[in-house]
N, C-alpha and C positions, 0 to 999 in steps of 0.2 A: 503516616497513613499508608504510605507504598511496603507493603512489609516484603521486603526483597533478600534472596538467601540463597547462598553457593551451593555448586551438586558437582557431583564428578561425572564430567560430561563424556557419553562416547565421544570418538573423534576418530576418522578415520589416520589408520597406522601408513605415517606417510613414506615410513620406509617401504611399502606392502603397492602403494598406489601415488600419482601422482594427483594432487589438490585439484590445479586445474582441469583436470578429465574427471571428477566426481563428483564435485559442489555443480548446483544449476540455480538457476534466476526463478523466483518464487511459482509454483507453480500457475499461477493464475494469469503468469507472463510467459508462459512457454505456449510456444505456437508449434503447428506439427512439424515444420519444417526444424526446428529449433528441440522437440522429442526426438525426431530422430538422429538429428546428432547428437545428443547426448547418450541415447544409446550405442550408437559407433562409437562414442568415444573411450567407455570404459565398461566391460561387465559388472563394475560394481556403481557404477554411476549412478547418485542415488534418484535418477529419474525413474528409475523402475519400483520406486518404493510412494512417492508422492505422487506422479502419474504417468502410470503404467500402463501401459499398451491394453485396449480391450478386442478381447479375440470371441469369434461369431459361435465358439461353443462354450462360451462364459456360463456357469452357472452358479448355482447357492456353495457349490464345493470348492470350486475352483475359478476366481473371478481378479480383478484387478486388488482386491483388499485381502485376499487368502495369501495371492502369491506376495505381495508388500511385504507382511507380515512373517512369510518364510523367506525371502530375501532376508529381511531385519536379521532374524537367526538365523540363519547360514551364515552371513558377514560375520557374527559374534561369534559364532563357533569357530571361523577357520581365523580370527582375528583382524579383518581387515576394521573391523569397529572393535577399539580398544578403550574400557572406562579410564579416565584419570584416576591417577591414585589417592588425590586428595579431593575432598570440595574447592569450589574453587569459582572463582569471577572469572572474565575474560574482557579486556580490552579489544576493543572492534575498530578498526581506522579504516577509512576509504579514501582515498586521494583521487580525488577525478579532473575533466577539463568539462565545463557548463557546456551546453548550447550554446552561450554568449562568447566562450571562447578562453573564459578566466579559469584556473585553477583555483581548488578547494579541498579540504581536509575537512572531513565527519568525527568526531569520537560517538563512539557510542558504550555502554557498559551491557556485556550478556549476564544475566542471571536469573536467578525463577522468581516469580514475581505469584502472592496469591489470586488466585479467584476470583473476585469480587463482582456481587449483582452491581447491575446499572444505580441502584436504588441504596447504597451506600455511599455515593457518590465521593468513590476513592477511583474508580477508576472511570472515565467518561470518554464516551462516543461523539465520532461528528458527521457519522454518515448514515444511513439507511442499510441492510441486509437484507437476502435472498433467502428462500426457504431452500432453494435445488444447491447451492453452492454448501449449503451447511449440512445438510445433510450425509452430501459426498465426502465432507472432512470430517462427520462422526462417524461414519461406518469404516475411513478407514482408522480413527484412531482408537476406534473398539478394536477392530482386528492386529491393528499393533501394539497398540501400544505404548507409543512412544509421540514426542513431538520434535520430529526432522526440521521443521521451518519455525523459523524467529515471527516472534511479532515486533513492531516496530511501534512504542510509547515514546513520549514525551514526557518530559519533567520540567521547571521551571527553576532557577537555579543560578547565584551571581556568577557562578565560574569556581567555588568550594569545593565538590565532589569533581570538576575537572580534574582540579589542582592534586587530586589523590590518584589519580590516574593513569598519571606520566610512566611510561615506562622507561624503567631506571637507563641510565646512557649506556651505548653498547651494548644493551641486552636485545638478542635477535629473537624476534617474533617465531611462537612455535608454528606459524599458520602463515604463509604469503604465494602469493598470487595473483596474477593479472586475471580478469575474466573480460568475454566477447565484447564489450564495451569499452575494453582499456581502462576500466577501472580497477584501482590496485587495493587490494585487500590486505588487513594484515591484521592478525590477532596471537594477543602476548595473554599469558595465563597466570590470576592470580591468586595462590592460594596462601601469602601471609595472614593471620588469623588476624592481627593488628588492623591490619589495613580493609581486611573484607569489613569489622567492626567499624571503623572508622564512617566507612560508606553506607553501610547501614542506618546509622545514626543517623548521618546527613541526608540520607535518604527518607527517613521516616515520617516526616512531614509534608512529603509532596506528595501533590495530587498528579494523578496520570492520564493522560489522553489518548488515543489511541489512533495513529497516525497509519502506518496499514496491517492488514489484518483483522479486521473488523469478524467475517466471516468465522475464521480461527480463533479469533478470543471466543468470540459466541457458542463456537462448539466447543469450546472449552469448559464453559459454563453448562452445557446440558449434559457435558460427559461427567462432570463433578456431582451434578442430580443427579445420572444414575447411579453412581458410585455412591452418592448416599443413602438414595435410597434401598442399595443391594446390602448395604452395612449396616441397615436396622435400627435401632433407638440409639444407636451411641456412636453416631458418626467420628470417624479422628480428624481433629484439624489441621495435624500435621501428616494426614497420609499425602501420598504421591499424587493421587489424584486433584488438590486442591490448589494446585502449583501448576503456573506454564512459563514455558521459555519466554525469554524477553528479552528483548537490546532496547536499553532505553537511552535516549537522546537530549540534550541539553535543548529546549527551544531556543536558548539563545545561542549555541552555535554558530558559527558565522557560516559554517561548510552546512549550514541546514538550508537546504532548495526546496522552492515548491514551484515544478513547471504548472505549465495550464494545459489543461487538456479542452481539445477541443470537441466542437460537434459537425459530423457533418449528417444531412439529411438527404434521403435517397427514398424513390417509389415511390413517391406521392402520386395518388391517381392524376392530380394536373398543378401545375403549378406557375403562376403569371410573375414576372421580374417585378412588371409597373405595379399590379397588385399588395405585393408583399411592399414594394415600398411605399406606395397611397397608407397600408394597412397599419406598416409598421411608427409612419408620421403621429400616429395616432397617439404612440406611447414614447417617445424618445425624439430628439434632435438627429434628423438625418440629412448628413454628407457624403455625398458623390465624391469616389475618390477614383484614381487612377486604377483602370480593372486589368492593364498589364503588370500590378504588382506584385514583389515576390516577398518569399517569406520574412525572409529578413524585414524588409521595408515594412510590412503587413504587423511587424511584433514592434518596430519603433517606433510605428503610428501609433499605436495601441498605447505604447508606455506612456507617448505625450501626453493623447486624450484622456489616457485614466487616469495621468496624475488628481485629479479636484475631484474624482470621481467613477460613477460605471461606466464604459467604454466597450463596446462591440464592433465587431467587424464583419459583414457578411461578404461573400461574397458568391456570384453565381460565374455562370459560364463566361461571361462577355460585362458583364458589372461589377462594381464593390460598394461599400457605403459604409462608414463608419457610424455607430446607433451611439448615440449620446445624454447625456445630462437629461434623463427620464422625467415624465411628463404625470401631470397628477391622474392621466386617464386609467395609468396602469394600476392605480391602486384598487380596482374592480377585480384585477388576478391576485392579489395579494393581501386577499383579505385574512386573517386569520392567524398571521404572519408577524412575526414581532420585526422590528426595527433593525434588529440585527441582519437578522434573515433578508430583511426590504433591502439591506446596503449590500447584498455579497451580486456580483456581475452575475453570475451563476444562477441566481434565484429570478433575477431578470429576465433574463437569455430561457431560462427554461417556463415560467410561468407567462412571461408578456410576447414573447414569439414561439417559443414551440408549442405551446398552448393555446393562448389566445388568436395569434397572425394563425399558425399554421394547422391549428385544431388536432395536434397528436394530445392522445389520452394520455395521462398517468401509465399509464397498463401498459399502452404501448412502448413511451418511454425508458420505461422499466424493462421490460424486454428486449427492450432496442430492435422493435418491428422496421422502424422507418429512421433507424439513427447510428450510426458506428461513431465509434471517439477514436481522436486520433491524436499523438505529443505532438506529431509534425507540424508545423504551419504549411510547409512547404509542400508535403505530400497532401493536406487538406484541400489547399488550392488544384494542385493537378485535379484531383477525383472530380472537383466540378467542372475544371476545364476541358476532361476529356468525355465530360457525360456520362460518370458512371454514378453521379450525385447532382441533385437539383441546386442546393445552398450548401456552405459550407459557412460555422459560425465560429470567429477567429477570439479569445480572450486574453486576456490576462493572467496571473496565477493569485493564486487566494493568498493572502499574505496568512503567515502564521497567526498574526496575533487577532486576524479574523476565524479560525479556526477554534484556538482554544477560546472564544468569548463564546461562541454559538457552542462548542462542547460543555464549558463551564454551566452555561443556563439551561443545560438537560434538551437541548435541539441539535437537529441533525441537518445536513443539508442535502443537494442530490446528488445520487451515487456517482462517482468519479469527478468530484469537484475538486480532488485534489492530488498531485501527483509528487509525492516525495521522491526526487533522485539524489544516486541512486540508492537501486532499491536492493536489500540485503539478501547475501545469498545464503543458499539453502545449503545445509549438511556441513560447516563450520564447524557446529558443535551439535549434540543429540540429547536430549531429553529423554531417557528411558525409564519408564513407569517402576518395572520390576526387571 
């Protein structure tokens, strides 16, 4: 079902550039602070092509997706983007140290993966999408052409297609690098004909989930429509356009993480402690916990209470309360709602308290009018303690095998329910249309 298939990937010429001054962290994680060092860092740094500086005399001629697009060629012409000579796979490894303090190893495999509508269910979603977010990754991948950033799927898999994977002893990785989080990259390139077949095969029966990049698969998919629709009664199935980049991941990987992200809530025109928790009694088991506690302590309580179960953590300025073992009132906000969905922390947290306790709409939600997310626990706590946030709502992480159950049954959950570290970076390898 996953029809997946080698290409000859740009790749920046690393004799021309050094890796760590050109690759950056996807751009949906790039903060301004973190653009403009990536611009000090390299004139070819491919932040100027993913997201690029908008200047106050931008127009239809000259704007962030024109200049990308003549960045892309100038790189190609003076070489610093050089195609592989063969088609080819790419082994992907991240070596990191958790939050918790353990070390882990990722494999992942790059290759181009097809197309597929939601409604073939070969490849499956588990989150909701933006119209503003999609839009800015087709216009610029009309004006390039090309796709710079990985998407990050899931496959399901005993450890088979690992085991084809191994890069042979003492072969050095064409690609390595530490990046600003001390995670260490390394990618080895495969283009034995044996072996890409090999993966194929065992490939070809799994179904794919789509772990991030939700956004980019999607514009992936309307960039394919228009490309068929521009090609007339007899679309090709193997043109360029029905192909996207892809690192796909084993779910059962032991180096596969999923933090938890949090919520914190800010601006509420009023907001009572006693209130929220009379309110919150309503739907959930609530314990008064220690309101000097720190993050750490805040994610061990968490782990105990949610073993049997959902487990939340609020906390405000001067209180905390652990929300627990949910209450049948809540099933007034969750009508509608399969079983699956009723089990995830996240569906809780966002339907029986940001909805119901603290009356934020959908919309607002969604726009994040009255909500920032944040990995930190630790920085979550401060923002209430120093008053620049009313509550802050502490979770758990969605386990995988909650993820692919609610993607397999064609549902989604809410946006940033899930936080795969770490996250892969950009400009590794390149996707070029034509």
């Amino acid at each position: 079902m996953a029809d997946i298939h080698p290409f000859p990937a740009l790749r920046y010429d690393l004799e021309r550039v050094s890796a760590s001054q050109v690759v950056t962290q996807p751009y949906d994680k790039i903060t301004a602070a973190m653009q403009q060092r990536y611009y000090a860092a390299s004139p070819y740094n491919l932040v100027r092509i993913i997201l690029g500086r908008r200047e106050p005399a931008d127009d239809a001629n000259n704007n962030v997706y024109t200049r990308a697009a003549a960045y892309g060629r100038q790189w190609r012409a003076e070489g610093i983007f050089r195609p592989d000579s063969a088609p080819s796979m790419y082994i992907y490894s991240q070596t990191f140290t958790a939050p918790s303090g353990k070390k882990f190893e990722r494999q992942g495999l790059i290759a181009l993966g097809r197309v597929e509508d939601y409604s073939a269910k070969m490849v499956f979603r588990h989150e909701q999408t933006l119209a503003k977010p999609k839009a800015d990754r087709l216009d610029l991948l009309r004006a390039t052409r090309a796709h710079y950033e990985q998407l990050f799927l899931l496959y399901e898999d005993s450890g088979e297609i690992d085991s084809l994977l191994t890069p042979a002893p003492n072969t050095a990785p064409a690609i390595s690098l530490a990046d600003e989080y001390q995670v260490a990259h390394r990618v080895w390139q495969i283009s034995a004909p044996a072996v890409i077949a090999a993966v194929q095969e065992k490939m070809c029966d799994k179904k794919l989930v789509i772990a991030d990049g939700h956004h980019r698969y999607e514009t992936a998919l309307n960039f394919r429509d228009e490309c068929r629709t521009a090609a007339g009664a007899a679309p090709n199935p193997d043109a360029a356009y029905e192909f996207v980049m892809m690192t796909l991941v084993n779910m059962n990987d032991p180096g596969l993480l999923v933090l938890p992200t949090h919520r914190v809530v800010h601006s509420l025109e009023s907001f009572s402690v006693d209130e929220f928790q009379k309110a919150s009694s309503r739907f959930f088991a609530v314990e008064e916990v220690d309101p000097a506690l720190d993050g750490a302590r805040a994610t061990a309580l968490l782990g105990e209470r949610g073993r049997d179960g959902t487990a939340l953590l609020a906390a405000t300025a001067d209180r905390a309360f652990v929300l627990h073992s949910p209450k049948a009132e809540g099933a007034q906000f969750l009508s509608g709602l399969s079983a699956r969905q009723q089990a995830l922390d996240v569906v809780q947290l966002h339907k029986c308290l940001l909805e119901g306790v603290l009356k934020l709409s959908e919309e607002s939600i969604r726009h994040q009018q009255n909500l920032s997310y944040l990995r930190d626990a630790s920085e979550a706590l401060d923002q209430v303690r120093k008053g620049t946030a009313q509550v802050a709502f502490l979770m758990n992480p969605c386990p995988v095998a909650q993820v692919r159950d609610v993607a397999f049954a064609g549902e989604v959950m809410p946006q940033k329910s899930t936080d795969f570290y770490p996250k892969l970076l950009s400009g590794l390898t390149v996707y070029a249309l034509d």
